[in-house]
Backbone as CSV, one residue per row, in Angstrom:
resi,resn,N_x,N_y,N_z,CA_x,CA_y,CA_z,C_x,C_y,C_z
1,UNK,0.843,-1.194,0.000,0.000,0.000,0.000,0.876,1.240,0.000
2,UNK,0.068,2.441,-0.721,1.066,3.253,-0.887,0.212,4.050,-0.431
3,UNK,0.658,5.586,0.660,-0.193,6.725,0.752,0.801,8.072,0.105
4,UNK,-0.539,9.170,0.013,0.618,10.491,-0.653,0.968,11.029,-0.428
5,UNK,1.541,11.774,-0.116,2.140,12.805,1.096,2.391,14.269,0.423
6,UNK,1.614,14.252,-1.096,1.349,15.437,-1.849,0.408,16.374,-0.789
7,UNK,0.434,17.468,-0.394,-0.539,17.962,0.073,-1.297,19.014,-1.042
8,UNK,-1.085,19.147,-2.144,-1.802,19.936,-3.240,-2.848,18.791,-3.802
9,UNK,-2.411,17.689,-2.964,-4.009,16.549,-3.388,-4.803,16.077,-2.476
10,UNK,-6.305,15.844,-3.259,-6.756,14.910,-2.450,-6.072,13.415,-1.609
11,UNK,-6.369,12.921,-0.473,-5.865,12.200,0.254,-6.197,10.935,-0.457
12,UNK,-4.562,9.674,-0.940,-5.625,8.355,-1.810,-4.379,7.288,-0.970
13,UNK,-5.049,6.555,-1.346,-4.138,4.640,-0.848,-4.164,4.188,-2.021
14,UNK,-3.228,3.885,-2.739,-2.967,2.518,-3.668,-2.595,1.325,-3.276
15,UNK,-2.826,0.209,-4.502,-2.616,-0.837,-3.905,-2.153,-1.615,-5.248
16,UNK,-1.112,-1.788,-5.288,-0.060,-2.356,-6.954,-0.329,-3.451,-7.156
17,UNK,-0.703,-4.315,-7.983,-0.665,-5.424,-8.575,0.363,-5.875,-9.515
18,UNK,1.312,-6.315,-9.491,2.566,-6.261,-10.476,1.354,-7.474,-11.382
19,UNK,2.403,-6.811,-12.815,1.701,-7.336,-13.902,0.535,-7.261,-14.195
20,UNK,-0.363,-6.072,-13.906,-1.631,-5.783,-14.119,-1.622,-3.966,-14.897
21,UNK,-1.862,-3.458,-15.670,-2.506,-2.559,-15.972,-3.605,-1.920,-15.837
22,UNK,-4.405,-2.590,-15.660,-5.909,-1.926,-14.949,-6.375,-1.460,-13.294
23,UNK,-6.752,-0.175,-13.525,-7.156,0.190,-12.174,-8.552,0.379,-12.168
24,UNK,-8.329,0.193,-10.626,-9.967,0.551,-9.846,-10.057,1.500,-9.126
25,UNK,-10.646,2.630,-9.233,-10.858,3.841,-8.527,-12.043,3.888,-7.646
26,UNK,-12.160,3.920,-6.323,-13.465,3.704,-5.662,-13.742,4.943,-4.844
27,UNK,-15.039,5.740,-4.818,-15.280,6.794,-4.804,-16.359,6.826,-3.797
28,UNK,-16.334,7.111,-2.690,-17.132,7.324,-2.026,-18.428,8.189,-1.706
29,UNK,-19.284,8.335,-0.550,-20.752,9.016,-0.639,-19.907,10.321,0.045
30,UNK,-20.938,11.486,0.419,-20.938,12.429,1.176,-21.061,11.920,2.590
31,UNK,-20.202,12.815,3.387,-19.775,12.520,4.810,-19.009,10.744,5.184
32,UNK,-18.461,10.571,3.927,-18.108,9.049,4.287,-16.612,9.476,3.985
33,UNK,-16.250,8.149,3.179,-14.330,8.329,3.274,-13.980,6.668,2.525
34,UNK,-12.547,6.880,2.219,-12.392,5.607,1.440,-12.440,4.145,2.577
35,UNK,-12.243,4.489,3.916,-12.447,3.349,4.220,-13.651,2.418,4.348
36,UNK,-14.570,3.302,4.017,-15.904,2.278,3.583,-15.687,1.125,2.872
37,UNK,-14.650,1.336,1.971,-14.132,-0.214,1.382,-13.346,-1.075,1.478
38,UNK,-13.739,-1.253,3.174,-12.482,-2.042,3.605,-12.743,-3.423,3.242
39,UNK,-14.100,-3.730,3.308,-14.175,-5.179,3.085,-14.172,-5.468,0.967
40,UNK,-13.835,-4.364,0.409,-13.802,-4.564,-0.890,-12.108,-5.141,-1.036
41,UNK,-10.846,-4.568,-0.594,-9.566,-4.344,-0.706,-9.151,-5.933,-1.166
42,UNK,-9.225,-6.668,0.002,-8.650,-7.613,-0.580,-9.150,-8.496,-1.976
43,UNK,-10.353,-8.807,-1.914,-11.187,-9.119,-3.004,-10.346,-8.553,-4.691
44,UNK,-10.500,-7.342,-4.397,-10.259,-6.460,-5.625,-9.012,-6.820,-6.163
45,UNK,-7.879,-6.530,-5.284,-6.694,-6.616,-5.191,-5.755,-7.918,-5.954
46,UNK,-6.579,-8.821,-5.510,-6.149,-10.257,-5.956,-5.958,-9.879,-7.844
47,UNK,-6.788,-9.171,-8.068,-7.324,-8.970,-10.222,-6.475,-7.534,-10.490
48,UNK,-6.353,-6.554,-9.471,-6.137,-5.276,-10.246,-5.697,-3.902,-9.568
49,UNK,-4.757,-3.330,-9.962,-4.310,-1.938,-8.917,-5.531,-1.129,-8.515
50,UNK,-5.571,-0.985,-6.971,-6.503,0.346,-6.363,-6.243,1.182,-5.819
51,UNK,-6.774,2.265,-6.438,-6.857,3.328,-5.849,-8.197,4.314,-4.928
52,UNK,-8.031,4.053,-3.711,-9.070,4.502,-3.286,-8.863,6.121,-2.792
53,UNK,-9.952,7.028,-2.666,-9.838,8.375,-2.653,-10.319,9.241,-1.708
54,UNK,-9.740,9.907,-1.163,-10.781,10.784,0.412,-11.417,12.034,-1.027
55,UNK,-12.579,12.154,-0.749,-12.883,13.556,-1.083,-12.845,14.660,-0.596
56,UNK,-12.306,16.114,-1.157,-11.544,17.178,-0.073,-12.908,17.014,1.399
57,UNK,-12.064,17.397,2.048,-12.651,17.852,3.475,-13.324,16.370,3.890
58,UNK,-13.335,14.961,3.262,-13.669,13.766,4.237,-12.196,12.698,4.642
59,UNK,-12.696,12.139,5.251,-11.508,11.228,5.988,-9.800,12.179,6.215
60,UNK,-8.879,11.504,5.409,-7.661,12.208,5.480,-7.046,13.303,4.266
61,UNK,-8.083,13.447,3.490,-7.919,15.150,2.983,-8.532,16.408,3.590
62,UNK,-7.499,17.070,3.384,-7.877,18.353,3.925,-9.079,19.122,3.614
63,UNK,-9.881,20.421,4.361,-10.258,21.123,3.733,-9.589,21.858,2.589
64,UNK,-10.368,22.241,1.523,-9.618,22.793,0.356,-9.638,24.016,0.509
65,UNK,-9.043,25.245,0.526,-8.547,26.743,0.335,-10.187,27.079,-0.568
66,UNK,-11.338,27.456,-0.203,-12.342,27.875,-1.189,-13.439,28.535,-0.904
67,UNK,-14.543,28.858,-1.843,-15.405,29.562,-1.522,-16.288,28.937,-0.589
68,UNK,-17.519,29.518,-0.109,-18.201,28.813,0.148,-19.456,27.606,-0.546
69,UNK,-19.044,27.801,-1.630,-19.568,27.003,-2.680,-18.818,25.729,-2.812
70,UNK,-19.584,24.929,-3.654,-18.559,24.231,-3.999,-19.206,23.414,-5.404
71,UNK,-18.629,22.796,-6.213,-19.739,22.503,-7.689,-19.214,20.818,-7.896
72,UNK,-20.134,19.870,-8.531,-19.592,18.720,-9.043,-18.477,18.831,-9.915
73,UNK,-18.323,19.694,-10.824,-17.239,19.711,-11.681,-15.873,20.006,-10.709
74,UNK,-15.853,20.575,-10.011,-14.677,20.669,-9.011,-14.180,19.225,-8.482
75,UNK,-15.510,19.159,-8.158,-14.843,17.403,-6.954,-14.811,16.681,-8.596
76,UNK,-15.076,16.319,-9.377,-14.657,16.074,-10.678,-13.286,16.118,-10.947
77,UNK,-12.953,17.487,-11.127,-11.298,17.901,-11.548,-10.742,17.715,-10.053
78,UNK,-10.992,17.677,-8.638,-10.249,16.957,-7.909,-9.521,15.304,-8.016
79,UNK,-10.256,14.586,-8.559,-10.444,13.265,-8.752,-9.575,12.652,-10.147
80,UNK,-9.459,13.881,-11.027,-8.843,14.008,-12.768,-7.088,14.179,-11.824
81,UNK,-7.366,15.261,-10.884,-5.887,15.454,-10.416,-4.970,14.627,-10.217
82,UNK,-6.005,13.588,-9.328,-5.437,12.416,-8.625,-4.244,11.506,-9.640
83,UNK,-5.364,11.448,-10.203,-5.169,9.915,-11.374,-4.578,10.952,-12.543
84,UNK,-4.398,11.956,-13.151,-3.319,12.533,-13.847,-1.582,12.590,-12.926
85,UNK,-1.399,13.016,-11.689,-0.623,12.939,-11.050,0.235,11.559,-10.764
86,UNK,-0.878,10.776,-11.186,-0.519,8.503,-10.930,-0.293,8.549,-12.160
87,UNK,-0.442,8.902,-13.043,-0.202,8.775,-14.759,-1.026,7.749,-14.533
88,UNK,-2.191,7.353,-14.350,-3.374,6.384,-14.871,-4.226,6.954,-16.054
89,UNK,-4.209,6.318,-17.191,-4.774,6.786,-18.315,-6.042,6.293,-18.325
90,UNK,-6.864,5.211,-17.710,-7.588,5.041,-17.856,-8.711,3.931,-16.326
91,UNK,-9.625,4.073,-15.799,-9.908,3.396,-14.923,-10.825,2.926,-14.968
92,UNK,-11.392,1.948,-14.171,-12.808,1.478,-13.961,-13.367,1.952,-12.528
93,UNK,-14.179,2.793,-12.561,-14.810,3.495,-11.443,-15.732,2.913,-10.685
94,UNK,-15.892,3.222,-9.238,-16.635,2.259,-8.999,-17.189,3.138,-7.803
95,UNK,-18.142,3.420,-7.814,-18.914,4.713,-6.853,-20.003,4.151,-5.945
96,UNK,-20.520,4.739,-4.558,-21.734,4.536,-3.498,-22.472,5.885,-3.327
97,UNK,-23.829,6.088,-3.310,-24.225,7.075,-3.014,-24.200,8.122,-3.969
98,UNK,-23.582,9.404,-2.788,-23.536,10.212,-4.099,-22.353,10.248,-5.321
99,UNK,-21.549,9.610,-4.399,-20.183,8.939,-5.346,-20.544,8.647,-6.785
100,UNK,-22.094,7.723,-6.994,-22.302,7.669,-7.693,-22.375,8.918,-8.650
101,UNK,-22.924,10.195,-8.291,-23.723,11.085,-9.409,-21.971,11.397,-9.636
102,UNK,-20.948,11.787,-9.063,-19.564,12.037,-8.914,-19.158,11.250,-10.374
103,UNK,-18.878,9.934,-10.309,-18.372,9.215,-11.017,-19.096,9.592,-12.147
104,UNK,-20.760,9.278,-12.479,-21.181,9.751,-13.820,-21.140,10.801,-14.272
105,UNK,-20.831,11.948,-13.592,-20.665,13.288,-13.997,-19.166,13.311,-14.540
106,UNK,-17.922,12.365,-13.929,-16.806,12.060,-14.151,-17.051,11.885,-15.777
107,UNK,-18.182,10.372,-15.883,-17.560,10.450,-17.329,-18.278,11.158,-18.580
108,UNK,-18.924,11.717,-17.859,-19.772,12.923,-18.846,-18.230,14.133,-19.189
109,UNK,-17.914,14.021,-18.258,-16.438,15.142,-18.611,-15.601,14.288,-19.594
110,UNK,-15.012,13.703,-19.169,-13.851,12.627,-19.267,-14.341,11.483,-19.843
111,UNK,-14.787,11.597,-20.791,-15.203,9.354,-20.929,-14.097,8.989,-21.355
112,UNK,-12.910,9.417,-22.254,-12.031,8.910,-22.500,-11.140,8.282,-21.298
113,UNK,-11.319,8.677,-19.812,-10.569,8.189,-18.691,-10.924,6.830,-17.898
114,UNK,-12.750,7.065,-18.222,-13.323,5.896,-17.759,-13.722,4.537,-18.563
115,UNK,-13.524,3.711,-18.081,-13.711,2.096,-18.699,-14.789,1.365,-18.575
116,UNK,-15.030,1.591,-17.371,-16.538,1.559,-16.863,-17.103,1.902,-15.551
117,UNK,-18.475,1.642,-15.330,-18.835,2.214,-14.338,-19.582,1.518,-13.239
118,UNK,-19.001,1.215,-11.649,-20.192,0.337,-11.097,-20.599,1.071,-9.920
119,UNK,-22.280,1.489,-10.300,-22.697,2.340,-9.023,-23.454,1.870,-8.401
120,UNK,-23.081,1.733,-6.856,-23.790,1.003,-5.937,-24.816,1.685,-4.732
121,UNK,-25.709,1.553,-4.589,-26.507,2.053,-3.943,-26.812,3.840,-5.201
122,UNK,-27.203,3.617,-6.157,-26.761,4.713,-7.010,-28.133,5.155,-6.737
123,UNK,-28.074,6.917,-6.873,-29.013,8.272,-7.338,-29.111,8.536,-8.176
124,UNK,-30.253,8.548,-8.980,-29.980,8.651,-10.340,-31.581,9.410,-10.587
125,UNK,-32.103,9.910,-9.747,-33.540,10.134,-9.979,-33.648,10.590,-7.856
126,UNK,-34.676,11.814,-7.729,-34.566,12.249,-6.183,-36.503,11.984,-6.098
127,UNK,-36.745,10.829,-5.392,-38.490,10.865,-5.604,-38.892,11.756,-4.376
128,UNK,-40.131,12.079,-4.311,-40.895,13.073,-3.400,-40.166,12.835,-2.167
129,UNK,-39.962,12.203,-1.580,-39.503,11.720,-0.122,-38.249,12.379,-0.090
130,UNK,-37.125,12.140,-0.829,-35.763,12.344,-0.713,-36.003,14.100,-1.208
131,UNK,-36.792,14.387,-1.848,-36.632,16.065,-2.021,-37.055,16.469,-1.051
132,UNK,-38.325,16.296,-0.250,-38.196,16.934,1.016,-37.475,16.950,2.439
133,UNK,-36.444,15.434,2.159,-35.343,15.216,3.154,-34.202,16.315,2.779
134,UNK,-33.949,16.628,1.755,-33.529,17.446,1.131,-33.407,19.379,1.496
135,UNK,-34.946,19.273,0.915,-35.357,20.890,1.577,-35.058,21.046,2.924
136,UNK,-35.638,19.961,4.261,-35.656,19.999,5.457,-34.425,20.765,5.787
137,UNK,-33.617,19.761,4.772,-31.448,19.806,5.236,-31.245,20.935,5.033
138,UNK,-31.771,22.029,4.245,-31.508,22.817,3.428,-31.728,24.151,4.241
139,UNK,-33.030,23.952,4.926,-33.806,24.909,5.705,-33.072,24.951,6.899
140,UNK,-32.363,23.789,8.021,-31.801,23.241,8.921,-30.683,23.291,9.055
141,UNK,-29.923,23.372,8.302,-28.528,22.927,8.340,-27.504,23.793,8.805
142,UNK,-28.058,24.927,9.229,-26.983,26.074,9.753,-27.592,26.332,11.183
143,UNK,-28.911,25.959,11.562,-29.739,25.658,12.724,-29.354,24.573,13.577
144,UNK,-29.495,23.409,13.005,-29.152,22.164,14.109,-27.432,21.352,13.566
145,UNK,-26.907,21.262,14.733,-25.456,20.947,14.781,-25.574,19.806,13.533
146,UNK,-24.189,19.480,12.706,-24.619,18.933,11.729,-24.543,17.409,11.974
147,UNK,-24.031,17.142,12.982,-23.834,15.624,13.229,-25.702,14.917,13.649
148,UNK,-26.184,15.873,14.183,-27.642,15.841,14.630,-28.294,15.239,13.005
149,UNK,-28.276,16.391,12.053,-28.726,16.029,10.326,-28.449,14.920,10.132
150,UNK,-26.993,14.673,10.198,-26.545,13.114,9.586,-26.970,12.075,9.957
151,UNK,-27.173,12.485,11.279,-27.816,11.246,12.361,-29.096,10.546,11.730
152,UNK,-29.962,11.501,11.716,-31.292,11.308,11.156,-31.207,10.934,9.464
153,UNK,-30.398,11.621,8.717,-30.606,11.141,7.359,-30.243,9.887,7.146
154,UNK,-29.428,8.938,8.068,-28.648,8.082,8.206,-29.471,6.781,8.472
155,UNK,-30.323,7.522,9.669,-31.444,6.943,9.978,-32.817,6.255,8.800
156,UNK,-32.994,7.380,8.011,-34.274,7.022,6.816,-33.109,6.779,5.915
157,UNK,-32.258,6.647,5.525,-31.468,6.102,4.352,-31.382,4.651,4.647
158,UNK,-30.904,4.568,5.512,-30.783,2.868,6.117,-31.179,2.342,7.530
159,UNK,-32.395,2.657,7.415,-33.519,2.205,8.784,-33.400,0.880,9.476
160,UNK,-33.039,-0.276,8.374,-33.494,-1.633,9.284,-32.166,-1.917,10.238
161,UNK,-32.679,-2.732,11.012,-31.819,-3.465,11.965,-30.207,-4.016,11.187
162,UNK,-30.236,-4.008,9.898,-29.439,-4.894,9.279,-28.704,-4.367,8.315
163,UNK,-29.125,-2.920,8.708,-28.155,-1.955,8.195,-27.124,-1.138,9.156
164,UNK,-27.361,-1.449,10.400,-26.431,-1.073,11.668,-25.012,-0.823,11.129
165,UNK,-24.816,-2.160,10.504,-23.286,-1.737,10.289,-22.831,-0.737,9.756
166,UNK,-23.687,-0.203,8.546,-23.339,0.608,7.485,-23.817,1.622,8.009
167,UNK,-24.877,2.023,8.827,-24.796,3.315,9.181,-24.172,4.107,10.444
168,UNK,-23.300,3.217,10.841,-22.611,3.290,12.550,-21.392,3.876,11.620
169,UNK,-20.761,3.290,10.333,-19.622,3.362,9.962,-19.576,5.016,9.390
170,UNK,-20.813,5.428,8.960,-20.834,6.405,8.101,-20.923,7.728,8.466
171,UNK,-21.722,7.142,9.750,-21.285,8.007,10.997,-20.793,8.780,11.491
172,UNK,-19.406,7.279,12.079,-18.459,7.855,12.114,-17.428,8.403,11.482
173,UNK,-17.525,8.324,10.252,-16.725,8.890,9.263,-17.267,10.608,9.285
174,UNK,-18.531,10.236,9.294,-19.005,12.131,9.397,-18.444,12.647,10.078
175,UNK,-18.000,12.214,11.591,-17.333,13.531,12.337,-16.313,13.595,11.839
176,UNK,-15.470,13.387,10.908,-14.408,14.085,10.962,-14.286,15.159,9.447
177,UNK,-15.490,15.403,8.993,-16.078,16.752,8.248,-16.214,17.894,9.459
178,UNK,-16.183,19.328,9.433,-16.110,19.983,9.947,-17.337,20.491,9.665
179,UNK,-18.114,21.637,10.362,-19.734,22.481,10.532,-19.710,22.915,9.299
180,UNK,-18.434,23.973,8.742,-17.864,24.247,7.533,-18.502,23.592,6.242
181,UNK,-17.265,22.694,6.272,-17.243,21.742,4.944,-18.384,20.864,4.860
182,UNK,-19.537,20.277,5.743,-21.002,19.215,5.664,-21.744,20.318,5.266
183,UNK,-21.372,21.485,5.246,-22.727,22.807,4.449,-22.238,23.118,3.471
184,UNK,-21.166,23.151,3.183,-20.544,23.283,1.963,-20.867,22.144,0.909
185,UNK,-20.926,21.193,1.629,-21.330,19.646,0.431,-22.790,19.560,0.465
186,UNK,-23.129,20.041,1.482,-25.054,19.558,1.469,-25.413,21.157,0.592
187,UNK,-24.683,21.990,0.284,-25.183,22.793,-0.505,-25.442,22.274,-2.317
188,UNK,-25.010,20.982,-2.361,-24.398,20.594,-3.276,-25.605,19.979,-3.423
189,UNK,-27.042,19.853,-2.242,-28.314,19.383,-3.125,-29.060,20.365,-3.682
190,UNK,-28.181,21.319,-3.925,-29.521,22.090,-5.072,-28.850,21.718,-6.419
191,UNK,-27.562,21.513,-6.844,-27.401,21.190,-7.971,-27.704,20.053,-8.389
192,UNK,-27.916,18.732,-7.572,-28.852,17.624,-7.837,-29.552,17.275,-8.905
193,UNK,-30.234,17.952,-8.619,-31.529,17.631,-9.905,-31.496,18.290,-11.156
194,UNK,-30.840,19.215,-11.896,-30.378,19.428,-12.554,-29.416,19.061,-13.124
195,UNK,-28.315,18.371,-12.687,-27.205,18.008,-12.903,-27.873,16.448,-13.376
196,UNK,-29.159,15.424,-12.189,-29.501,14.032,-13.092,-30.848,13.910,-13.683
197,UNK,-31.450,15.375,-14.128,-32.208,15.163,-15.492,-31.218,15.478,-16.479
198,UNK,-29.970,15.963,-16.776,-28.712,15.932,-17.535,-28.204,14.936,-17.820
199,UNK,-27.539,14.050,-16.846,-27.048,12.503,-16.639,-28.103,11.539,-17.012
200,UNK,-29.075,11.734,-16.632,-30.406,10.713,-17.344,-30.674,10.443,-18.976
201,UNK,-30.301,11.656,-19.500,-30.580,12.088,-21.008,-29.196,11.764,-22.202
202,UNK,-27.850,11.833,-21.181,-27.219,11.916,-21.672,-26.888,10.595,-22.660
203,UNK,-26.489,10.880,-23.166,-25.333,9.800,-24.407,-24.070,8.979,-24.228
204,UNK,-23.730,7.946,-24.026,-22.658,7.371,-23.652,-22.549,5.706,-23.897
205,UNK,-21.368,5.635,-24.477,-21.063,4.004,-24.386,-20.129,2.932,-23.724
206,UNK,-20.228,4.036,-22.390,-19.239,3.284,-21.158,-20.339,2.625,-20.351
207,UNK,-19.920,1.552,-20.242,-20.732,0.110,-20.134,-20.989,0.412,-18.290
208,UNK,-22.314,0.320,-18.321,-22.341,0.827,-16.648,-23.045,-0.812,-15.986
209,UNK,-22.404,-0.674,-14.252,-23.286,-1.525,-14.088,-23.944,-1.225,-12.607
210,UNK,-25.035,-1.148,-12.059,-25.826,-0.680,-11.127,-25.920,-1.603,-9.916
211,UNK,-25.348,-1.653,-8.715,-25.689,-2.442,-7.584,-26.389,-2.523,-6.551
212,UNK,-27.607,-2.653,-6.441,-28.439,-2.040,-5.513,-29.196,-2.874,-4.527
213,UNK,-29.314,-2.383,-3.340,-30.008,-3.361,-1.974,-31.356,-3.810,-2.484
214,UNK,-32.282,-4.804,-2.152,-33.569,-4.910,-2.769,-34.259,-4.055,-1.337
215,UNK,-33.681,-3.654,-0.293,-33.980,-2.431,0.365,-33.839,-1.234,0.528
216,UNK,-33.201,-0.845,-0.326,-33.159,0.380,-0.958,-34.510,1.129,-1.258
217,UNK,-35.582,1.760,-0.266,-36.793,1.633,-1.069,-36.639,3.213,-1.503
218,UNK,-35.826,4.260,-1.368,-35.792,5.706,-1.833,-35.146,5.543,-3.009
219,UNK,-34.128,4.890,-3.637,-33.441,4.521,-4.906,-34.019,3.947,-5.694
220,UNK,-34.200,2.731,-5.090,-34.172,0.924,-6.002,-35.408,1.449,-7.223
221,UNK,-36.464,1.797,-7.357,-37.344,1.920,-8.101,-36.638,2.577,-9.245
222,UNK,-36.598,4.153,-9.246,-35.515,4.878,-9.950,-34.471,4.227,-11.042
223,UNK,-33.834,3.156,-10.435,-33.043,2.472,-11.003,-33.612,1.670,-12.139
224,UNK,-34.452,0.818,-11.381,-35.183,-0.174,-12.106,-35.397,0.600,-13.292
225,UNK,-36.342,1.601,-13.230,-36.518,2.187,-14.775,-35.849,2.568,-15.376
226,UNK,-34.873,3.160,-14.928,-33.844,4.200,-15.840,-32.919,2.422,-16.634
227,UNK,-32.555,1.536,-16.212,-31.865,0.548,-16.514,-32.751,-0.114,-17.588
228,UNK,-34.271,-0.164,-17.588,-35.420,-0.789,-18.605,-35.405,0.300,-19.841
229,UNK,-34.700,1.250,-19.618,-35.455,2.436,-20.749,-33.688,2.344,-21.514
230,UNK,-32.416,2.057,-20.701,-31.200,1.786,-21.247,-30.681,0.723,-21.106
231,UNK,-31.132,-0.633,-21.879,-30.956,-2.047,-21.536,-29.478,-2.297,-22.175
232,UNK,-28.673,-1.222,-23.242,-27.767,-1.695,-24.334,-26.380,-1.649,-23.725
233,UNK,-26.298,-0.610,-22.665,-24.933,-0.108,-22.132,-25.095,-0.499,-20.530
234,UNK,-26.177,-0.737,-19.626,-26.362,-1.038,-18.642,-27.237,-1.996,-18.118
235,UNK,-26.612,-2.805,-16.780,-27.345,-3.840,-15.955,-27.694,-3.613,-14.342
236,UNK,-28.481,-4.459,-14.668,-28.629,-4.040,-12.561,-28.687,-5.645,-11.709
237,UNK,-28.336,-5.200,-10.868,-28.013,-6.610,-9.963,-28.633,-6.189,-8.507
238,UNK,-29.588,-6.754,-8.178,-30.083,-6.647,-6.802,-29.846,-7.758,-5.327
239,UNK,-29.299,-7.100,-4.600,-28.952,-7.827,-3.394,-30.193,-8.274,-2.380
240,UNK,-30.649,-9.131,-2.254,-31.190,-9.518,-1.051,-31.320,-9.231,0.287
241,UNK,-32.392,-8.731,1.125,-31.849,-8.611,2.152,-30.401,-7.417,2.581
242,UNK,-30.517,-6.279,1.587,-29.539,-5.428,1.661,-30.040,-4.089,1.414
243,UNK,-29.155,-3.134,2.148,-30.027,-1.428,2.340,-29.361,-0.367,1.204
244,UNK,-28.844,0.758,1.527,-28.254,1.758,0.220,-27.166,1.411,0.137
245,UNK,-26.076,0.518,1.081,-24.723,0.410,1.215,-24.444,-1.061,1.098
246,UNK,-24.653,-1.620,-0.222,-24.187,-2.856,-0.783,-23.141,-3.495,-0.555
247,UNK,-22.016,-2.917,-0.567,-21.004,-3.197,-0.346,-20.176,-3.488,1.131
248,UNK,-21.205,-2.829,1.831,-20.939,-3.420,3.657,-21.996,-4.253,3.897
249,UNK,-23.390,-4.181,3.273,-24.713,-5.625,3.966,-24.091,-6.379,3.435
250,UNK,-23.571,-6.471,2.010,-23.418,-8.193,1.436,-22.125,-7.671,0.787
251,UNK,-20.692,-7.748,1.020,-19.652,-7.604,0.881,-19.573,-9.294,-0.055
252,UNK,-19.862,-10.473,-0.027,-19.382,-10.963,-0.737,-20.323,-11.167,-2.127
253,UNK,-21.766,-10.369,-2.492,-22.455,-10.249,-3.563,-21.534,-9.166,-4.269
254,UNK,-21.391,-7.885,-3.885,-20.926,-6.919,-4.589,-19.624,-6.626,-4.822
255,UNK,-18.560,-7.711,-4.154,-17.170,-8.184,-4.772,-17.646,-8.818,-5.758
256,UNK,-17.894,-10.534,-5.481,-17.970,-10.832,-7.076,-18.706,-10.351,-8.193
257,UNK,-19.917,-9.654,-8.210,-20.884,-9.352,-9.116,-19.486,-8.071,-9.925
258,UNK,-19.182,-7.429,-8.887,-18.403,-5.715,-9.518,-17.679,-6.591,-10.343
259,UNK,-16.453,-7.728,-9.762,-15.382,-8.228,-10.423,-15.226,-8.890,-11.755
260,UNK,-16.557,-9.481,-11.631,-17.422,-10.430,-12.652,-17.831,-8.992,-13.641
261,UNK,-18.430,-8.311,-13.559,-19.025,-6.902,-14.519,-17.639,-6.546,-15.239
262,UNK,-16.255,-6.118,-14.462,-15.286,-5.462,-14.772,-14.457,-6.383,-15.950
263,UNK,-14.240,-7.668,-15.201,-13.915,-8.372,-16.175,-14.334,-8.816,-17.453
264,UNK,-15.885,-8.918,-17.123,-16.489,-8.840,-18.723,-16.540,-8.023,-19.903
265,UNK,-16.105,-6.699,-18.962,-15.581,-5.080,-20.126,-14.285,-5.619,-20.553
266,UNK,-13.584,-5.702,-19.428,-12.145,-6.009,-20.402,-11.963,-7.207,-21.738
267,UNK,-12.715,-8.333,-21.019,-13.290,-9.053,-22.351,-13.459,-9.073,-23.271
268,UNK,-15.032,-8.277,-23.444,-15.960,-8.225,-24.185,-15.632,-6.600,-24.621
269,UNK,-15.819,-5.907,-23.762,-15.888,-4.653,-23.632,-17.641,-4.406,-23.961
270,UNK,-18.795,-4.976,-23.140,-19.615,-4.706,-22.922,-20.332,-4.672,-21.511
271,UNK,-21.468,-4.226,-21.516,-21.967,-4.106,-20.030,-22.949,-5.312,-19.622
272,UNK,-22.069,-6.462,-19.500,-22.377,-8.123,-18.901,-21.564,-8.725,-17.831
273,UNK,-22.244,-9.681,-17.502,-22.033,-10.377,-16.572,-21.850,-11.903,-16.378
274,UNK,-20.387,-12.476,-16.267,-20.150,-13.819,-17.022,-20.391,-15.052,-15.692
């Protein structure tokens, strides 16, 4: 494992595979951090170099020098920095949450960088429920301390008993965002919906593949359609018994399914599953 000690970058861990060329870039949600994929590392590792990524102001990157704004195309060209700085020409992305809208907005910029795409627990559509969790945050968020917000969104994102793990972890990853920087990123739901009736419409032939809890009930629908209306470039794979965070309820569905998807691009170079 390698860490960077660049401080003009975001904070990343690699992980070398001699005799491999292909990387995996794994991109995390808001208020989380790369170690959400701890139970992905070894799995991955065995097939292909990783690189996992703090986004500015979560886990071990810094706050960034900036306005009080902040835009997807930024955390975008944060992420271009990374992997221009690694001389990686090309990756297979692999996003949770809002990570997801991150990564597809990635290859709406960049498709020439990306190989493909696997978004897990993905946003891709905000239904009535999640816009007014939304507004609430919006109205609130300079009112009630922000760990209080997270608490609760954390809460209706992944309610059952059997999502404990994943939302204890995400948690705790939130405190170490500052009052600052969690208003600075939750400002980032007004560009939302604009930004994925854009991503919905758009054009692309980077082979995506969608991983989602069959408890997911604010997402999973969303998906379902958007994947029926684009059957040529994308698939969806549903977990059992699993909430928005696929990759911590059933760590050994969404290793092999991702590994199995990735490998079939390099293959085939289509969006299947062998």
């Amino acid at each position: 494992m390698h860490q960077n000690s660049n401080p003009c970058l975001l904070s990343y861990n690699i992980y070398k595979k001699p005799k491999t060329t292909q990387w995996v870039t794994f991109i995390h949600g808001a208020g989380g951090s790369s170690i959400i994929w701890y139970k992905q590392i070894k799995a991955f590792h065995e097939h292909y170099n990783i690189l996992l990524i703090d986004l500015r102001g979560h886990g071990n990157s810094k706050q960034q020098p900036t306005t009080d704004t902040l835009s997807f195309n930024e955390v975008v060209e944060d992420i271009i920095n990374v992997i221009n700085y690694l001389n990686i020409p090309t990756s297979h992305f692999v996003g949770i949450s809002l990570g997801t809208i991150i990564i597809r907005q990635l290859a709406d910029m960049h498709p020439s960088r990306v190989y493909s795409l696997t978004m897990a627990g993905a946003i891709m559509r905000l239904n009535v429920r999640s816009q007014i969790l939304m507004r609430f945050g919006m109205l609130s968020k300079s009112l009630i301390p922000y760990m209080w917000l997270y608490r609760f969104f954390a809460f209706i994102i992944m309610p059952r008993k059997n999502h404990k793990t994943s939302r204890q972890l995400f948690i705790r990853e939130a405190k170490k965002l500052s009052q600052q920087e969690f208003i600075r990123w939750f400002r980032l739901s007004v560009q939302v919906n604009p930004l994925l009736r854009k991503l919905r419409t758009a054009k692309n032939a980077i082979p995506m593949l969608y991983l989602m809890g069959s408890e997911d009930a604010m997402f999973l629908p969303s998906i379902q359609k958007l994947v029926l209306q684009n059957p040529s470039n994308s698939c969806l794979m549903i977990a059992a018994n699993c909430g928005h965070v696929v990759n911590i309820d059933n760590p050994d569905f969404f290793n092999e399914q991702c590994i199995s998807f990735i490998g079939s691009v390099i293959k085939y170079g289509t969006a299947s599953l062998s």
